[in-house]
Backbone as JSON, one array per atom type, in Angstrom:
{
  "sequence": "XXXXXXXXXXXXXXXXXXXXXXXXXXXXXXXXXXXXXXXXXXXXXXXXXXXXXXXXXXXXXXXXXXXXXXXXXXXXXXXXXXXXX",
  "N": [[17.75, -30.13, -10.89], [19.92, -28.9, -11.19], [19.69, -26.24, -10.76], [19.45, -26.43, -8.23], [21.99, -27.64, -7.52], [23.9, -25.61, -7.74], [22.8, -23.24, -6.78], [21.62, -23.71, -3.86], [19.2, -23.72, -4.0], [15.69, -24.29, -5.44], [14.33, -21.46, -6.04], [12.81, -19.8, -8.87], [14.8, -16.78, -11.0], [14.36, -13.39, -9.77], [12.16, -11.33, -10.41], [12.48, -8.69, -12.65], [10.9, -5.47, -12.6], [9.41, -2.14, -12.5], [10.61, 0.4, -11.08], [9.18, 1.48, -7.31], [7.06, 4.13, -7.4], [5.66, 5.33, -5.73], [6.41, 4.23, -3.0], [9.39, 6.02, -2.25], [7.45, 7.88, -1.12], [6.31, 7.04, 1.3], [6.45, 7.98, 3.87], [5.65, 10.64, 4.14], [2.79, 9.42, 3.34], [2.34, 7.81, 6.08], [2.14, 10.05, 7.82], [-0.38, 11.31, 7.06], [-1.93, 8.87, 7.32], [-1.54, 8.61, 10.05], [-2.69, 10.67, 10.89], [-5.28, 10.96, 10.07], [-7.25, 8.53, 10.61], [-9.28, 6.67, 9.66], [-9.13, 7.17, 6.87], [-10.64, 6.5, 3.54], [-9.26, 4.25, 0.57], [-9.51, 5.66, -1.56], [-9.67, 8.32, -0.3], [-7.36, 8.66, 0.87], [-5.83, 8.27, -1.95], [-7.08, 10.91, -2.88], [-5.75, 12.52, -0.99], [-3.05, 12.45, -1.25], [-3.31, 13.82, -3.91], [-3.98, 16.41, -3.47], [-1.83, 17.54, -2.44], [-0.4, 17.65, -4.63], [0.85, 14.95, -5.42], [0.23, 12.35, -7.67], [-1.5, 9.4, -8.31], [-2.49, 6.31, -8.87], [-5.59, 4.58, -8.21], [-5.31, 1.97, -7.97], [-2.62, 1.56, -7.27], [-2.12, 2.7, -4.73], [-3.82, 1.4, -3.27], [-2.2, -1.07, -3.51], [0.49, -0.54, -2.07], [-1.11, -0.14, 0.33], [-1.48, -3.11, 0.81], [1.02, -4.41, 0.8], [2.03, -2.83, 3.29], [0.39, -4.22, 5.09], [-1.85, -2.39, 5.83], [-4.1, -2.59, 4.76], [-6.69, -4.06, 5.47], [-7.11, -3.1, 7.85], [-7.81, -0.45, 7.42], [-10.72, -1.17, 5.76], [-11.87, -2.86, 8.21], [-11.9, -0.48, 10.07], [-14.2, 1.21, 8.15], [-16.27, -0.31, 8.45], [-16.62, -0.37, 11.27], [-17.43, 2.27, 11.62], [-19.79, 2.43, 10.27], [-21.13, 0.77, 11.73], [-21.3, 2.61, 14.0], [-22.65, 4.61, 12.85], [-21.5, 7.2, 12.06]],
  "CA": [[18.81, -30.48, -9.97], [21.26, -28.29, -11.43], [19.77, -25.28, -10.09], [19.96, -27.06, -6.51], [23.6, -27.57, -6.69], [24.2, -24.48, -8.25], [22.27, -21.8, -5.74], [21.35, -24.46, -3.52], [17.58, -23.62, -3.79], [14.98, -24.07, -6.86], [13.56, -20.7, -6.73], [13.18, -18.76, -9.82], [15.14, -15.7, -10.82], [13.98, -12.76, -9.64], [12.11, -10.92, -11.9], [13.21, -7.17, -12.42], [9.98, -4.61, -12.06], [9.91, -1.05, -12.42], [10.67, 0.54, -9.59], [7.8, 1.93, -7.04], [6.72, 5.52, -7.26], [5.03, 5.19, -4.49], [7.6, 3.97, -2.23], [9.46, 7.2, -1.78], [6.32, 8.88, -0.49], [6.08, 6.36, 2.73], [6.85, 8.92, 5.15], [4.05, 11.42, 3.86], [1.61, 8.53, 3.68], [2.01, 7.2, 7.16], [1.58, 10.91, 8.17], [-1.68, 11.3, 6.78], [-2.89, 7.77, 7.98], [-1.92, 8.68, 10.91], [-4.1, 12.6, 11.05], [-6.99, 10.27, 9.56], [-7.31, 6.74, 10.73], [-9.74, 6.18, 8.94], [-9.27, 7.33, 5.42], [-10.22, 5.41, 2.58], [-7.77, 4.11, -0.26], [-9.74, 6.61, -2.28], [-9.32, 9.04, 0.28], [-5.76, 8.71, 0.93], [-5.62, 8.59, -3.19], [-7.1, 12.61, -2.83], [-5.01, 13.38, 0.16], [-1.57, 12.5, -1.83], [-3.28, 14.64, -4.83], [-3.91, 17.95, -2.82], [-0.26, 17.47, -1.97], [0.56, 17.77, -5.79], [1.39, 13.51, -5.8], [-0.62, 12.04, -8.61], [-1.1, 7.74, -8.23], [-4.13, 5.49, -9.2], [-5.74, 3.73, -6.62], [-4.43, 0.51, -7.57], [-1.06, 1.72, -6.72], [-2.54, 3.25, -3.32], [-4.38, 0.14, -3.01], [-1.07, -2.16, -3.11], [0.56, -0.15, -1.03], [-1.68, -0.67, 1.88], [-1.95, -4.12, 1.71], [2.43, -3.99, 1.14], [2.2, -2.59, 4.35], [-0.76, -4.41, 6.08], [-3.22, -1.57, 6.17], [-5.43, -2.37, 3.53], [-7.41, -4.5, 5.9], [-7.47, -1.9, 8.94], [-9.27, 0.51, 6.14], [-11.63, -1.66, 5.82], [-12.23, -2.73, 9.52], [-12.48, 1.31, 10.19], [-14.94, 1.96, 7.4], [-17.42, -0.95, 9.26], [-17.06, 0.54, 12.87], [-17.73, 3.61, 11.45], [-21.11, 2.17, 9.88], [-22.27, 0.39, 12.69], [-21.62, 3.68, 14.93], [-23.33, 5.33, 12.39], [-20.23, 8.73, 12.24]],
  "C": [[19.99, -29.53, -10.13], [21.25, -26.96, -10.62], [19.9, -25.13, -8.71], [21.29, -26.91, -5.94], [24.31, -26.06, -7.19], [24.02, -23.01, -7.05], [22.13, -22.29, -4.7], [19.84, -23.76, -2.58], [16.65, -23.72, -5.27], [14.02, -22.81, -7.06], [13.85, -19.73, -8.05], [13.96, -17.87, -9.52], [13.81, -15.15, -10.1], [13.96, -11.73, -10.58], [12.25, -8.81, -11.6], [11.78, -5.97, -12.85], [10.76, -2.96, -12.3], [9.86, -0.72, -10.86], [9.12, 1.41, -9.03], [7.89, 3.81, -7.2], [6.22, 6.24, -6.21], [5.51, 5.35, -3.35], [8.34, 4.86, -1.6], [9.03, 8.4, -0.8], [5.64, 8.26, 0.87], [5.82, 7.37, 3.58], [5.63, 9.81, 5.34], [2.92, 10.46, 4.14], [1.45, 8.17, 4.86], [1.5, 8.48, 8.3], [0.07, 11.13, 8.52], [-2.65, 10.11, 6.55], [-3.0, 8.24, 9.84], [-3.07, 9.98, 11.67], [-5.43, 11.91, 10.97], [-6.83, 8.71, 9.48], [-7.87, 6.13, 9.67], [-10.49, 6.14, 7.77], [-9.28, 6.17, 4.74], [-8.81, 5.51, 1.8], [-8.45, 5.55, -1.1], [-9.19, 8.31, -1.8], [-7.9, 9.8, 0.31], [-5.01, 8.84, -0.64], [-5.61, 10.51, -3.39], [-5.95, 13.09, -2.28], [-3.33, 13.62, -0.9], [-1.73, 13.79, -3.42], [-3.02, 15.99, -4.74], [-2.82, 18.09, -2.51], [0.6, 17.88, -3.52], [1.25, 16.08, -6.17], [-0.24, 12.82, -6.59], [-0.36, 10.29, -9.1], [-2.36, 7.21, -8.13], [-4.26, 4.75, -8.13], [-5.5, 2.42, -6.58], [-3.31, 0.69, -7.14], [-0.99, 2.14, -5.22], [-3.0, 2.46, -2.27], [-3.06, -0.64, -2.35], [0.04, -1.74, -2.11], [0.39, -0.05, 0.25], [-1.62, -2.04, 2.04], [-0.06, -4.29, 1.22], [3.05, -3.98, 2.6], [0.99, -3.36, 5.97], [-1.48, -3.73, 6.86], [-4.11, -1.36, 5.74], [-6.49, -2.77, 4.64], [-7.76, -4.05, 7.45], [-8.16, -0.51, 8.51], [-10.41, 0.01, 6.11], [-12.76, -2.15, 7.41], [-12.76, -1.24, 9.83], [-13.71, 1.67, 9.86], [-16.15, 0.94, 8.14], [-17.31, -0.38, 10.08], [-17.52, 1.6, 12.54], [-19.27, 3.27, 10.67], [-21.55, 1.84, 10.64], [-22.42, 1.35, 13.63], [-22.26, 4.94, 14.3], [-22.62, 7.2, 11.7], [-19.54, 8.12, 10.84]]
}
């Protein structure tokens, strides 16, 4: 109750994180989604390497779904199996 009348809400702090590395490099990334629709995360992991940006694909990973494009990667990579390309 105290934290009710106090903030007047019970959610936790907010907890303090390093910052993203990632994050920065938006601008580039949405580039090279947009040149290649339908790069994987792995893909898009290379693409940022050949660039000289060096980030594991969990971080490439969270990123997309951050932005709600993890699951338009995935959609892609089926159409592109059932059309066989």
């Amino acid at each position: 109750m105290r934290r009710f009348r106090e903030r007047g809400h019970v959610r936790p702090n907010k907890m303090n994180g390093r910052p993203s590395q990632i994050e920065p490099q938006r601008e580039r990334i949405f580039r090279i989604l947009k040149a290649r629709p339908a790069i994987s995360s792995r893909g898009l992991r290379d693409a940022l390497a050949a660039e000289g940006l060096e980030f594991s694909i969990i971080t490439v990973q969270r990123f997309l779904k951050r932005y709600g494009l993890q699951s338009d990667r995935r959609l892609a990579r089926l159409a592109r199996r059932r059309t066989g390309t």
